[in-house]
N, C-alpha and C positions, 0 to 999 in steps of 0.2 A: 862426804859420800852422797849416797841418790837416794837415800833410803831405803834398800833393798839389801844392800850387803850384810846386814846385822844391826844386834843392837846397837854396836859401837858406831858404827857409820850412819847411823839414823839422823836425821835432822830432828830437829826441835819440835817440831809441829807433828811431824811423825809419832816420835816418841812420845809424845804428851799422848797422842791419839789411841796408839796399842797399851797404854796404862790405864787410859780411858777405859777400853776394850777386857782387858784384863778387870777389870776392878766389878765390872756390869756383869760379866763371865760372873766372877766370882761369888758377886752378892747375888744374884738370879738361885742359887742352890739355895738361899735362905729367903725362900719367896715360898711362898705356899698354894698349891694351885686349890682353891676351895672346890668344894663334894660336887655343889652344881656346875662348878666349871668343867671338870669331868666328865662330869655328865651329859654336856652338850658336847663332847670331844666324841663323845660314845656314841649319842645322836648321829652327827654328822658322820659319821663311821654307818652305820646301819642304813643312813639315808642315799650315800654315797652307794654302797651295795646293792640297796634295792633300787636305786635311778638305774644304776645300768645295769641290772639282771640280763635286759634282751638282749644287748651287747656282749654277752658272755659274762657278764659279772665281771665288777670291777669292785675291788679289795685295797683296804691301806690296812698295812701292815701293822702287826703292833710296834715297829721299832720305828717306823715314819709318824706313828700318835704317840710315840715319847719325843718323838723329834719334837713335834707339833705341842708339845706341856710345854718343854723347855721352850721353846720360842714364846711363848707365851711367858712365862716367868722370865724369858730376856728383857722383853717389851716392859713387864710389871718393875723391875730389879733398874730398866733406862730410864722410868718414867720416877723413880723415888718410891713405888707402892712397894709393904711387904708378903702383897697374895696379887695371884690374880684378880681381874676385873673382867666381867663381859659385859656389863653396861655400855 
């Protein structure tokens, strides 16, 4: 297969790679994003807002700064750490 049709038809390199994938997903929920990493998430939220007030205000949502933890604990979960780091 081209690796596109399914699991069954994946190639080697494929498959390895969405187990990969799968495995980072999975341990990323047992990552902890520490208080002050939050805290700058919250930052950049409030700074984001007030930079463009004159533009009409520009807002991220709360469901795009859960996106934005989880990305964060993907990165932590690919890299072997079990919290986030802002360092």
């Amino acid at each position: 297969g081209d690796g596109v049709a399914g699991a069954r038809g994946r190639s080697p390199p494929l498959r390895s790679l969405c187990d990969a994938i799968d495995r980072v997903q999975a341990l990323s929920h047992t990552v902890s994003l520490p208080r002050h990493a939050a805290l700058l998430l919250r930052d950049a939220r409030a700074a984001i807002r007030e930079g463009f007030s004159d533009a009409g205000g520009l807002s991220v949502s709360d469901r795009r700064l859960r996106s934005c933890a989880q990305l964060l604990r993907v990165s932590a979960a690919a890299h072997g750490r079990g919290a986030v780091s802002v360092t």
